[in-house]
PDB file of N, CA, C and O in Angstrom:
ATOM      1  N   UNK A   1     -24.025  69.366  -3.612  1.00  0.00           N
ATOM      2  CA  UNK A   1     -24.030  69.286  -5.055  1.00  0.00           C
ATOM      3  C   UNK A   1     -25.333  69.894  -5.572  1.00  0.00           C
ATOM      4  O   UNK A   1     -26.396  69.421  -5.171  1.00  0.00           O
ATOM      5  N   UNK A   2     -25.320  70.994  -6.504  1.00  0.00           N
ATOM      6  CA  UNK A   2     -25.992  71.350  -7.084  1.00  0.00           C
ATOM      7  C   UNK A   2     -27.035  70.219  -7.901  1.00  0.00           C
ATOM      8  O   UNK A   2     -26.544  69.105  -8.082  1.00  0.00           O
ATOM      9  N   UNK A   3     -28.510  70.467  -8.423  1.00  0.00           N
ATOM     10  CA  UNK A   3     -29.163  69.708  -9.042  1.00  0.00           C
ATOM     11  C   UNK A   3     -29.218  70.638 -10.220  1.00  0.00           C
ATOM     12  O   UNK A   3     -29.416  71.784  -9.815  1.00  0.00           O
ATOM     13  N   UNK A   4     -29.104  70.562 -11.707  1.00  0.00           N
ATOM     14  CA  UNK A   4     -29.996  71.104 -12.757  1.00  0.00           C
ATOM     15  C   UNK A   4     -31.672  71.220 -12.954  1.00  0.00           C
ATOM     16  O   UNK A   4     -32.243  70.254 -12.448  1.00  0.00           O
ATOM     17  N   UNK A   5     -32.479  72.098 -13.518  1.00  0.00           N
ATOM     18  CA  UNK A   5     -33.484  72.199 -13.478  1.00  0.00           C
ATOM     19  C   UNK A   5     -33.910  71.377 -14.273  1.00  0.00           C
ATOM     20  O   UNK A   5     -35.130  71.280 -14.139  1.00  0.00           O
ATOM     21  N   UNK A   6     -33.289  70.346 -15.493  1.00  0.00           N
ATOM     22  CA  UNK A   6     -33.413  69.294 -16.271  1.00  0.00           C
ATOM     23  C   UNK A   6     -33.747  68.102 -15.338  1.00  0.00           C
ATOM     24  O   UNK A   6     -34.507  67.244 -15.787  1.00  0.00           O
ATOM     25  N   UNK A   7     -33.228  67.954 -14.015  1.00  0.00           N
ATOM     26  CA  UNK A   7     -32.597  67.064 -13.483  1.00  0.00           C
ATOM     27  C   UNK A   7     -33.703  66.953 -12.604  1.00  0.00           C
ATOM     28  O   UNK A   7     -34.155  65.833 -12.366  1.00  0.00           O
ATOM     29  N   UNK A   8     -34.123  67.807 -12.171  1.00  0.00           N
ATOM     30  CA  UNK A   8     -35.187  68.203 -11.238  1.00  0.00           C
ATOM     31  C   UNK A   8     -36.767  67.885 -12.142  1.00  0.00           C
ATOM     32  O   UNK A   8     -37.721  67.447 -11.500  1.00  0.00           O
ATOM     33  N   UNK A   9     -36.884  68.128 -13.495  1.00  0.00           N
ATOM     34  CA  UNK A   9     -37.962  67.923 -13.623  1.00  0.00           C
ATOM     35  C   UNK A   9     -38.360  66.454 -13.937  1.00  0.00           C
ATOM     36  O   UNK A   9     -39.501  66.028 -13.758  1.00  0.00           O
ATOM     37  N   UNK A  10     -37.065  65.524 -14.545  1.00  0.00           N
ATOM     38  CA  UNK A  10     -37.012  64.428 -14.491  1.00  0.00           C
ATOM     39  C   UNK A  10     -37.562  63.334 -13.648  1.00  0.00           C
ATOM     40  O   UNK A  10     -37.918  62.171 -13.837  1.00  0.00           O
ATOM     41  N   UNK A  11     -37.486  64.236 -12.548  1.00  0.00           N
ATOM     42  CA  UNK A  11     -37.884  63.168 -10.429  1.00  0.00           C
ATOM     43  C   UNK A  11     -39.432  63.702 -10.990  1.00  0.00           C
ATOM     44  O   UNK A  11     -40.295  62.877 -11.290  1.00  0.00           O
ATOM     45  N   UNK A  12     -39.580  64.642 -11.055  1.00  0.00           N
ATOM     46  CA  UNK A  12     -41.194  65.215 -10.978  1.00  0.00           C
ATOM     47  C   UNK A  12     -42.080  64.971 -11.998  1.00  0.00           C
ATOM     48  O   UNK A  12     -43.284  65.185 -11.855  1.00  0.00           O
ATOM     49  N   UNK A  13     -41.524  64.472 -13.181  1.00  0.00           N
ATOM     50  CA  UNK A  13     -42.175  64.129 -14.107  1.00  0.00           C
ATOM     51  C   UNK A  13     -43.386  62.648 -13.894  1.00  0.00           C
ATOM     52  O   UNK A  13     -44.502  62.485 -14.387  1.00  0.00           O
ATOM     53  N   UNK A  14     -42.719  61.918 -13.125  1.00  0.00           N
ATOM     54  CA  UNK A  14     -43.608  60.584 -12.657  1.00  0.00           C
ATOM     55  C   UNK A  14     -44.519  60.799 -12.187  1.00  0.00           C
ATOM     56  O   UNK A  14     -45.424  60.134 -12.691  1.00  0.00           O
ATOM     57  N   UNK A  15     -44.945  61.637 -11.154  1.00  0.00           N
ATOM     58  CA  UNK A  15     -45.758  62.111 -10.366  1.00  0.00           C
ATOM     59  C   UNK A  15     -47.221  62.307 -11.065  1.00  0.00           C
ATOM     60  O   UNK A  15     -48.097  61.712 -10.438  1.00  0.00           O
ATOM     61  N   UNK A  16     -47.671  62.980 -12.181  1.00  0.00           N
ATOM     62  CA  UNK A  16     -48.540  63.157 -12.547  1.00  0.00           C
ATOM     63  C   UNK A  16     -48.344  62.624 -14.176  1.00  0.00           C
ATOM     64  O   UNK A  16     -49.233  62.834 -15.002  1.00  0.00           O
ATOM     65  N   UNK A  17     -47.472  62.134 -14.419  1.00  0.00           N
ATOM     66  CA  UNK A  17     -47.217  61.647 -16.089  1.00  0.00           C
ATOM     67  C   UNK A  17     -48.814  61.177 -16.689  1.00  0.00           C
ATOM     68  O   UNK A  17     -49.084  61.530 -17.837  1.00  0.00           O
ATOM     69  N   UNK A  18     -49.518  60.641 -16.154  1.00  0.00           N
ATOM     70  CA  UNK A  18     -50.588  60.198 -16.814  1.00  0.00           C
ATOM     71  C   UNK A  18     -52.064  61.305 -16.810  1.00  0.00           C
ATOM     72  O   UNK A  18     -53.095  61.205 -17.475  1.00  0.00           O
ATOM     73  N   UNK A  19     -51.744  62.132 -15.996  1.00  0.00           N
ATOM     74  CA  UNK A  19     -52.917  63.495 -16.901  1.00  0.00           C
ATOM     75  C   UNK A  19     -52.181  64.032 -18.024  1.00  0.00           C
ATOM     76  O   UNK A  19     -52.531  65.198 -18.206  1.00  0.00           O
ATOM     77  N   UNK A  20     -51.446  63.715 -18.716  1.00  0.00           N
ATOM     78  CA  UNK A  20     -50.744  64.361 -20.116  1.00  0.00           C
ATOM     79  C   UNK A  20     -51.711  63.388 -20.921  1.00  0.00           C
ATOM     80  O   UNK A  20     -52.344  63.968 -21.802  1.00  0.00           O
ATOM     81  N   UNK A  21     -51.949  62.047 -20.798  1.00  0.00           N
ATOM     82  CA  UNK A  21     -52.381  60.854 -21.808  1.00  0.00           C
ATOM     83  C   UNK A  21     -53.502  61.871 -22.763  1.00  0.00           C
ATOM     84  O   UNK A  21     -53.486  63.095 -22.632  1.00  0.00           O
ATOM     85  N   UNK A  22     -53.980  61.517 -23.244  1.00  0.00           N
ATOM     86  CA  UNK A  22     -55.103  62.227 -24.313  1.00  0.00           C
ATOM     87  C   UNK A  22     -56.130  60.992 -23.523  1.00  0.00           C
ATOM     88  O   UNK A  22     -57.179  61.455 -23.074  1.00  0.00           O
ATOM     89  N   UNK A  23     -55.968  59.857 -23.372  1.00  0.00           N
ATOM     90  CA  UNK A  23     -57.276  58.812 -22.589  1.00  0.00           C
ATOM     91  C   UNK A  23     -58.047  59.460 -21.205  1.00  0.00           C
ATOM     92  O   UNK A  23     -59.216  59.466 -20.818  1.00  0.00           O
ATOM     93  N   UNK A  24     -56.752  60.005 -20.665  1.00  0.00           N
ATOM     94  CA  UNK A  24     -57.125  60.608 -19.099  1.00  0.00           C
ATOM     95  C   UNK A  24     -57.993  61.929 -19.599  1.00  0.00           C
ATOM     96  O   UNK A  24     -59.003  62.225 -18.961  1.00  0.00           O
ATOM     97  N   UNK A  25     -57.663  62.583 -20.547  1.00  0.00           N
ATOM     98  CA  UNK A  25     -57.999  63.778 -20.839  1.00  0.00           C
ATOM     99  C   UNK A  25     -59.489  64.096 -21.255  1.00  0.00           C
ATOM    100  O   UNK A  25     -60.260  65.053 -21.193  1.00  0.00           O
ATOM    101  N   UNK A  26     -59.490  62.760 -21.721  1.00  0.00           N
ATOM    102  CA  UNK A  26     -61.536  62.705 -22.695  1.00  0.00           C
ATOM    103  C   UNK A  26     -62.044  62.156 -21.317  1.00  0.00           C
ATOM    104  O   UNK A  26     -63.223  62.418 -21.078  1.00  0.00           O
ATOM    105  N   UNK A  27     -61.490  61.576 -20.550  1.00  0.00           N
ATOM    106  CA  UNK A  27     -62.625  61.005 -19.071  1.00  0.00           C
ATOM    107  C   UNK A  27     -63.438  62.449 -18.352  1.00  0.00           C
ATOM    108  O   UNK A  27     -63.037  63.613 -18.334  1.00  0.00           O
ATOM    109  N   UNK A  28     -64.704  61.859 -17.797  1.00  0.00           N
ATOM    110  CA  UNK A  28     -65.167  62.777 -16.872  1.00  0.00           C
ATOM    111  C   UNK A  28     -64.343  63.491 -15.535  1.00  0.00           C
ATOM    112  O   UNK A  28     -63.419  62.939 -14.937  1.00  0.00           O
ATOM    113  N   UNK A  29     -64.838  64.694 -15.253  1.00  0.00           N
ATOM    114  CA  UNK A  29     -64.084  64.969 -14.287  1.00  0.00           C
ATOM    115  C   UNK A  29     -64.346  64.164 -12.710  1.00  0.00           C
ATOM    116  O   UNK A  29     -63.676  64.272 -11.682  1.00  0.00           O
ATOM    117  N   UNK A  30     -65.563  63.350 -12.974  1.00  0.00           N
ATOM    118  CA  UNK A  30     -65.503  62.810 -11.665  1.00  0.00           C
ATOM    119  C   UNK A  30     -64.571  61.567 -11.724  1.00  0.00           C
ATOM    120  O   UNK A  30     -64.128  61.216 -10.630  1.00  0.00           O
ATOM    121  N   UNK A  31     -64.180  60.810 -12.852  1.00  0.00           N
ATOM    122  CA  UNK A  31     -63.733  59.927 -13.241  1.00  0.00           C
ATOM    123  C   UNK A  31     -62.353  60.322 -12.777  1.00  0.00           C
ATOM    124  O   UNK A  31     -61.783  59.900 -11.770  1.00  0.00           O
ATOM    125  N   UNK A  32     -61.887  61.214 -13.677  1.00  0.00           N
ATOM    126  CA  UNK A  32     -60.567  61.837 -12.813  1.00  0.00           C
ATOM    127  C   UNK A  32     -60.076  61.992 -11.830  1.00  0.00           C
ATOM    128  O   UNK A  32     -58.922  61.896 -11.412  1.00  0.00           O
ATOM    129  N   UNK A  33     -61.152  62.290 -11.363  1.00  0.00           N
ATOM    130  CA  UNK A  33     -60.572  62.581  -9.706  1.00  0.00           C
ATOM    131  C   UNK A  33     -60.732  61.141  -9.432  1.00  0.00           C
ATOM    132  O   UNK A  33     -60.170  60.888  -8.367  1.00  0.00           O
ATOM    133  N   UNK A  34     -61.175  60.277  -9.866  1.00  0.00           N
ATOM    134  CA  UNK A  34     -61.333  58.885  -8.755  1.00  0.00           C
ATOM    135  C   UNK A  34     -59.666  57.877  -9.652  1.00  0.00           C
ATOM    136  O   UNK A  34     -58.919  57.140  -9.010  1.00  0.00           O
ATOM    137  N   UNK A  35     -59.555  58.100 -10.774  1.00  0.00           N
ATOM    138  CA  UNK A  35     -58.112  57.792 -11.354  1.00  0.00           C
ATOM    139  C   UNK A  35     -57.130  58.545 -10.447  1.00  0.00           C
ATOM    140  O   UNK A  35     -56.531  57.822  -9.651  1.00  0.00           O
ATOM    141  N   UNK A  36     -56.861  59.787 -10.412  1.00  0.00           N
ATOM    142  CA  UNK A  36     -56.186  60.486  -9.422  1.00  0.00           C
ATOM    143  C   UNK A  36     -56.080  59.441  -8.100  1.00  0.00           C
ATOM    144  O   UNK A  36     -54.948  59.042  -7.828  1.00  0.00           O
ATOM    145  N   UNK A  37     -56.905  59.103  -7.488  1.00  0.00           N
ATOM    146  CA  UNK A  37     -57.192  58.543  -6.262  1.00  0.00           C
ATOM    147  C   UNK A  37     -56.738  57.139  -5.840  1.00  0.00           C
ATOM    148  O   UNK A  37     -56.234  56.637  -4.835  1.00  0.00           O
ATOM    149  N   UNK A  38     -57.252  56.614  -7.391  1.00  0.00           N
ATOM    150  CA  UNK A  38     -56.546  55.227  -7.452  1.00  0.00           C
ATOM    151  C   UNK A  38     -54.971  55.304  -7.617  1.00  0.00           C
ATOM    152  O   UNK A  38     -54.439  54.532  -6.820  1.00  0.00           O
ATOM    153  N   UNK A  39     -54.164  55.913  -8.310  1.00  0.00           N
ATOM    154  CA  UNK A  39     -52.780  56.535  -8.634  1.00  0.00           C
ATOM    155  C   UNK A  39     -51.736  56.733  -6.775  1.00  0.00           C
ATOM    156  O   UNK A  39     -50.671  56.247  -6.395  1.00  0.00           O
ATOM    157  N   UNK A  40     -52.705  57.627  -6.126  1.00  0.00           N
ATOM    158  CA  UNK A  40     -52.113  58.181  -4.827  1.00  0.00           C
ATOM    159  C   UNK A  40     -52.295  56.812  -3.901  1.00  0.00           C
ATOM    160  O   UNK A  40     -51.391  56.370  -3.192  1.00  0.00           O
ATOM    161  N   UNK A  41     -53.627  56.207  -4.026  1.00  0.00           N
ATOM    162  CA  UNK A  41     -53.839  54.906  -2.894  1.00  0.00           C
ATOM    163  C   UNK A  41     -52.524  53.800  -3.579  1.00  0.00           C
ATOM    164  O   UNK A  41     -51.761  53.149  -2.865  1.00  0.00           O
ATOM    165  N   UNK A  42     -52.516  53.800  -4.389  1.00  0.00           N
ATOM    166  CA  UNK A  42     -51.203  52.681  -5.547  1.00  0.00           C
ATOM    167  C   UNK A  42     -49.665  52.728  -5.022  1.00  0.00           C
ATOM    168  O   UNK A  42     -48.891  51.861  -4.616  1.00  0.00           O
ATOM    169  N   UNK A  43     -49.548  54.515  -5.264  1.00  0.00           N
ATOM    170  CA  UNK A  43     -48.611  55.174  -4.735  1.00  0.00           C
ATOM    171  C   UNK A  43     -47.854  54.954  -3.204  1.00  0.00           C
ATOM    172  O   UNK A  43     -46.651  54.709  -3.124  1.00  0.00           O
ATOM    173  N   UNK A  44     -48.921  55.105  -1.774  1.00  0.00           N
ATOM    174  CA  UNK A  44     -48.848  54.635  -0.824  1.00  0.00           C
ATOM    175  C   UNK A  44     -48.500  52.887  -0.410  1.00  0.00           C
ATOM    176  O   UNK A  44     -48.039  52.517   0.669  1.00  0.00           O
ATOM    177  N   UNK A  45     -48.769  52.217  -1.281  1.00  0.00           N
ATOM    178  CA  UNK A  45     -48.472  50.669  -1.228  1.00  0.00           C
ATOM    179  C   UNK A  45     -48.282  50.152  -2.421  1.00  0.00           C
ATOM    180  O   UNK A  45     -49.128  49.516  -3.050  1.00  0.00           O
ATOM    181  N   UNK A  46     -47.085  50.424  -2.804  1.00  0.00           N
ATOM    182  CA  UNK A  46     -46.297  49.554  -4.329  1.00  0.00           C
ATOM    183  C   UNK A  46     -45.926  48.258  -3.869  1.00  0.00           C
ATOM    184  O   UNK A  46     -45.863  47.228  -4.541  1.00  0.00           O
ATOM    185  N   UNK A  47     -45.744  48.375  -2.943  1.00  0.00           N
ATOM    186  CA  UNK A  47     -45.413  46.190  -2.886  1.00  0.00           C
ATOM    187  C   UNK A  47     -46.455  45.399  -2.535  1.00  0.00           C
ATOM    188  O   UNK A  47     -46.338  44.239  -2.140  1.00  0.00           O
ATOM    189  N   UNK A  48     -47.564  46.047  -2.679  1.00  0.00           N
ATOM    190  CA  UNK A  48     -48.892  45.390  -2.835  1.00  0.00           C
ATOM    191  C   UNK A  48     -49.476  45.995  -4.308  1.00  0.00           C
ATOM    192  O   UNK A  48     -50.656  46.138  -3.986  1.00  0.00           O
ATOM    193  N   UNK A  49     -49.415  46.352  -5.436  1.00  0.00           N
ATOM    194  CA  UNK A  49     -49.953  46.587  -6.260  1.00  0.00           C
ATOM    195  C   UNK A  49     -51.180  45.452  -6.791  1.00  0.00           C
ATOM    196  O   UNK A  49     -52.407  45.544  -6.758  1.00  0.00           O
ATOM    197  N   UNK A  50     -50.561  44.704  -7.131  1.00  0.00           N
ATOM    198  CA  UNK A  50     -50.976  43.960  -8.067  1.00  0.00           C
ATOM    199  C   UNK A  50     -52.240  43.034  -6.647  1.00  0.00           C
ATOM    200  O   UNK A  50     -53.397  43.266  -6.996  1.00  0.00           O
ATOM    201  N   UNK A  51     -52.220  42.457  -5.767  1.00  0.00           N
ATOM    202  CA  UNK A  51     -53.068  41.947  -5.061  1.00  0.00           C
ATOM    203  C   UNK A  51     -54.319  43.122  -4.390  1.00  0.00           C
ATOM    204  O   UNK A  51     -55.422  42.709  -4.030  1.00  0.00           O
ATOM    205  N   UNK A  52     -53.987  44.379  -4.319  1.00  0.00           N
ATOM    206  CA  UNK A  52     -54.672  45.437  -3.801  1.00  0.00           C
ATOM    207  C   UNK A  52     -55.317  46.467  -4.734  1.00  0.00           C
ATOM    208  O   UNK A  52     -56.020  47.395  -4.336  1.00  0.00           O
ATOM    209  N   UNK A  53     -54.896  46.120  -6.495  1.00  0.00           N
ATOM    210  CA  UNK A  53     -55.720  46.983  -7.147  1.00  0.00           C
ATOM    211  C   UNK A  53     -57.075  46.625  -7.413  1.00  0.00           C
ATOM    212  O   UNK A  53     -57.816  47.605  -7.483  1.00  0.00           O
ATOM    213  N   UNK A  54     -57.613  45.534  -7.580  1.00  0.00           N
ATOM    214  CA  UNK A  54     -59.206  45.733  -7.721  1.00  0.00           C
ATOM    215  C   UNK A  54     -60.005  46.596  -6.537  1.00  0.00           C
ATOM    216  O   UNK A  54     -61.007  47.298  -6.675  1.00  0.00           O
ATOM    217  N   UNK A  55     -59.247  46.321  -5.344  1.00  0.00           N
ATOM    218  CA  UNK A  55     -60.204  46.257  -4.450  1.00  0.00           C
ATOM    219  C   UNK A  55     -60.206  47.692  -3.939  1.00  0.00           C
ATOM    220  O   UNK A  55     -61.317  48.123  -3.632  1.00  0.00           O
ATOM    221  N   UNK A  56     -59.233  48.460  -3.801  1.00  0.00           N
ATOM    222  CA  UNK A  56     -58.961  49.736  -4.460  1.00  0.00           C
ATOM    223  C   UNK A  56     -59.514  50.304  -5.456  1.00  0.00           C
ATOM    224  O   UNK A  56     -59.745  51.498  -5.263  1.00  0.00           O
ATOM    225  N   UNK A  57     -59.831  49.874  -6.510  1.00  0.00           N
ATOM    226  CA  UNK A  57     -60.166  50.464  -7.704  1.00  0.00           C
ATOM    227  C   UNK A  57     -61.608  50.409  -7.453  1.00  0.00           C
ATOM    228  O   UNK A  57     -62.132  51.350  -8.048  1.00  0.00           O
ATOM    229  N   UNK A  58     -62.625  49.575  -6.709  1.00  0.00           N
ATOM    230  CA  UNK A  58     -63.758  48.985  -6.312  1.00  0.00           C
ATOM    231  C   UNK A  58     -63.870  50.070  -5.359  1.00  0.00           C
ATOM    232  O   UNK A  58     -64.638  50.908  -5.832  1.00  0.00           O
ATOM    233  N   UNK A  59     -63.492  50.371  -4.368  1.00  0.00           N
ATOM    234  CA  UNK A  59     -63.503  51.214  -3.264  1.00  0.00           C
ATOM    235  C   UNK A  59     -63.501  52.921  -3.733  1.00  0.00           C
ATOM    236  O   UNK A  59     -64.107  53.790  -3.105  1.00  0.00           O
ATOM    237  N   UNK A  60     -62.894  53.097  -4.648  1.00  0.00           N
ATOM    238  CA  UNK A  60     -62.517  54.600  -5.246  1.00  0.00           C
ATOM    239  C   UNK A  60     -63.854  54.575  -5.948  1.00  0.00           C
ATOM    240  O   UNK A  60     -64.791  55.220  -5.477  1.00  0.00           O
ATOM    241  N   UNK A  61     -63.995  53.832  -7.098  1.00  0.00           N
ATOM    242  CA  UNK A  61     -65.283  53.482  -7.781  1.00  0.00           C
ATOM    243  C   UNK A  61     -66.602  54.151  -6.747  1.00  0.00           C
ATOM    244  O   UNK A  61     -67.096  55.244  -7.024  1.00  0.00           O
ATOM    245  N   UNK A  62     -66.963  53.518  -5.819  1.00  0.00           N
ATOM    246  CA  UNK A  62     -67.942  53.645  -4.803  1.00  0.00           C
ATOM    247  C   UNK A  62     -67.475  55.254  -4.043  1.00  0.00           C
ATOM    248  O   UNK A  62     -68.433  55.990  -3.804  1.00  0.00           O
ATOM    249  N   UNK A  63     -66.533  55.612  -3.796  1.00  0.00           N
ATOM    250  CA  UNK A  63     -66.362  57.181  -3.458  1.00  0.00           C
ATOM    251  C   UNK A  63     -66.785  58.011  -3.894  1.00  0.00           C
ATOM    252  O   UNK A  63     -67.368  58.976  -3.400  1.00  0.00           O
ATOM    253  N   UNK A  64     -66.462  57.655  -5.250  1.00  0.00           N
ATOM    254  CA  UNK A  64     -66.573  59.117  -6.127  1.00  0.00           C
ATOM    255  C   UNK A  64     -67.759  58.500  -7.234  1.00  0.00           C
ATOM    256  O   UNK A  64     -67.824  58.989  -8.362  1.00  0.00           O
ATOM    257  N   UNK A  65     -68.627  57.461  -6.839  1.00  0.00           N
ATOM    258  CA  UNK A  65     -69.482  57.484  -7.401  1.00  0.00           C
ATOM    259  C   UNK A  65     -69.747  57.708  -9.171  1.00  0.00           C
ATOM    260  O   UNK A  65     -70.574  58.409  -9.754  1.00  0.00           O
ATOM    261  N   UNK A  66     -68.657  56.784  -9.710  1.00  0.00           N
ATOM    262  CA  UNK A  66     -68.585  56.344 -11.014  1.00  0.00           C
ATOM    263  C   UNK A  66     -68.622  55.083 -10.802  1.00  0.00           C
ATOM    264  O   UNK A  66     -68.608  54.628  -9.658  1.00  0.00           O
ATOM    265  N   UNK A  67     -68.698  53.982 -12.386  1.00  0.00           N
ATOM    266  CA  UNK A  67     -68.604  53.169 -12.687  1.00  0.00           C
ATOM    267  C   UNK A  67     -67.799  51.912 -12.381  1.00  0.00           C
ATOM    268  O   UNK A  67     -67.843  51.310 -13.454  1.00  0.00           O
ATOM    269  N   UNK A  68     -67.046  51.125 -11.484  1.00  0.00           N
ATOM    270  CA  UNK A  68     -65.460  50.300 -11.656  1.00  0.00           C
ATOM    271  C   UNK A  68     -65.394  50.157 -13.088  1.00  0.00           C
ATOM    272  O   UNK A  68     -64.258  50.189 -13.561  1.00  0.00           O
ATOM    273  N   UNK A  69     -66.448  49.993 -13.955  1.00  0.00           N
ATOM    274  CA  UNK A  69     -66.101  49.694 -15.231  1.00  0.00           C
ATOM    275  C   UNK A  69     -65.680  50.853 -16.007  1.00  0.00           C
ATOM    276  O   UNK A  69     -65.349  50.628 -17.171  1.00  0.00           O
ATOM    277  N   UNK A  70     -65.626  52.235 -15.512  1.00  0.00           N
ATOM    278  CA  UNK A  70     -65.151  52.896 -16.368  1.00  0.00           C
ATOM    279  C   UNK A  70     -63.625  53.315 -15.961  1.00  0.00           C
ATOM    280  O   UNK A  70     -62.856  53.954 -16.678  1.00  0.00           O
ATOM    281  N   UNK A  71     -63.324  52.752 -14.485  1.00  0.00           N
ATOM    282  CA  UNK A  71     -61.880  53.280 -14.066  1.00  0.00           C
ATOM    283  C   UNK A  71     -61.214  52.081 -15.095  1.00  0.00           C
ATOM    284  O   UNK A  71     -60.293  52.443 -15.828  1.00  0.00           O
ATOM    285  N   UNK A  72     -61.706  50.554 -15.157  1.00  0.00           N
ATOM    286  CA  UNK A  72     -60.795  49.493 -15.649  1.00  0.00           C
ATOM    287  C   UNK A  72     -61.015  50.089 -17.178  1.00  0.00           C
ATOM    288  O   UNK A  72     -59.818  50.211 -17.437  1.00  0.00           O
ATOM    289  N   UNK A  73     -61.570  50.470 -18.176  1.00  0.00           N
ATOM    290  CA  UNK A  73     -61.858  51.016 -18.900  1.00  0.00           C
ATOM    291  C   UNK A  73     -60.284  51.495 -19.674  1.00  0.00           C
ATOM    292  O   UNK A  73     -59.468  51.028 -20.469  1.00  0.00           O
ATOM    293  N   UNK A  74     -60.518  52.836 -18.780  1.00  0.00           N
ATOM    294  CA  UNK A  74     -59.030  53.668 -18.827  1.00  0.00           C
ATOM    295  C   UNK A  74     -57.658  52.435 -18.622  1.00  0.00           C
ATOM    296  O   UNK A  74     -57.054  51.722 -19.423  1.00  0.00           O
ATOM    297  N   UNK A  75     -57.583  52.613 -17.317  1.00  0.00           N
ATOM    298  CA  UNK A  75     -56.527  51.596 -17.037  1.00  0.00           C
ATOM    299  C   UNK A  75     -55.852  50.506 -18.796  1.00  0.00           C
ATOM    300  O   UNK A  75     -54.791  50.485 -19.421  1.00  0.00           O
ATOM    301  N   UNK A  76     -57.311  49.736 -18.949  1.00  0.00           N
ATOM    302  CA  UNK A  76     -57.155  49.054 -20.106  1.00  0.00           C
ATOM    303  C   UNK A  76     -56.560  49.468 -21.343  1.00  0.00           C
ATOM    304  O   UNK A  76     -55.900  48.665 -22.002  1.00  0.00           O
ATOM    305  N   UNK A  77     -56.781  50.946 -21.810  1.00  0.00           N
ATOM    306  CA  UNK A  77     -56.694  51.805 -22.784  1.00  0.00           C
ATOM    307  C   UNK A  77     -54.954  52.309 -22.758  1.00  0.00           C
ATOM    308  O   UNK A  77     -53.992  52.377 -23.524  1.00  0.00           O
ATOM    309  N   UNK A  78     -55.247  52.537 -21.600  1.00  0.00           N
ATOM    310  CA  UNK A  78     -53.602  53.208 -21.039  1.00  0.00           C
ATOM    311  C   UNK A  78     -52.562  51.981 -21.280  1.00  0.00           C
ATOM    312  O   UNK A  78     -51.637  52.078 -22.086  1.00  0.00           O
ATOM    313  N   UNK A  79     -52.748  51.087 -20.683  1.00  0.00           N
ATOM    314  CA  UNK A  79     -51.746  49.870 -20.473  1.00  0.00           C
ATOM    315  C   UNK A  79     -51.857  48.517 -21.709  1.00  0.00           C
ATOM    316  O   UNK A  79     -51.061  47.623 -21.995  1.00  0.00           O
ATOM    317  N   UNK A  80     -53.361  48.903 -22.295  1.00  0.00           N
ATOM    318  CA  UNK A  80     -53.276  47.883 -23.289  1.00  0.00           C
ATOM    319  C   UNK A  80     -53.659  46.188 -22.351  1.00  0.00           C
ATOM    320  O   UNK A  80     -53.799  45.034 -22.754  1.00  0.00           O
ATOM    321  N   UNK A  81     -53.699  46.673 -21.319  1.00  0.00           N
ATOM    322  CA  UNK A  81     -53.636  44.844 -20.374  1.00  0.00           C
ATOM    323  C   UNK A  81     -55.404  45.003 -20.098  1.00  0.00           C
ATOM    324  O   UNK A  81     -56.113  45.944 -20.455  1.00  0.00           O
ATOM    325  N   UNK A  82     -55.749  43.965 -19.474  1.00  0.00           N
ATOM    326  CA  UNK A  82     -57.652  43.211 -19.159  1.00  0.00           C
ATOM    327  C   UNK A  82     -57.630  43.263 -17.375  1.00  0.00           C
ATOM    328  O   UNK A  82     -56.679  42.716 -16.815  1.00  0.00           O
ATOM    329  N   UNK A  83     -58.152  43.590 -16.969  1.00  0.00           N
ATOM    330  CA  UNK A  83     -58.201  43.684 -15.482  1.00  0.00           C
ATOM    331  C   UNK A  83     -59.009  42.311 -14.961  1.00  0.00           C
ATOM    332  O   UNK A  83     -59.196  42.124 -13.759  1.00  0.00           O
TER     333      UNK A  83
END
């Protein structure tokens, strides 16, 4: 069965949906890349989200050598929720 190219961009759209935000867009680029990072580590273990994001987000934080307070920052902005 054929796929449409509608159909196709639909699956692919999730993938990066949140560098479109205008929030992601005003962050630093090192910031980015460590959001990016947090997104792909999230990605790899969804049935741990919610018990594995600080410590993740803490860990990316210390990589890429930004703030944790500026990844929860975003997060906050994006989702409207308090980390």
């Amino acid at each position: 069965m054929a796929i449409t190219l509608n159909q196709l961009r639909s699956t692919i759209k999730e993938k990066d949906e949140h560098k479109k935000s205008l929030t992601y867009k005003k962050l630093a680029p090192k910031t980015k890349k460590a959001v990016d990072d947090v997104f792909a580590m999230m990605a790899k273990m969804p049935q741990k989200v919610l018990t594995t994001f600080p410590k993740v987000m803490r860990d990316v934080a210390k990589k890429y050598r930004v703030q944790p307070k500026d990844i929860e920052t975003y997060f906050a902005k994006e989702t409207g929720l308090t980390i």
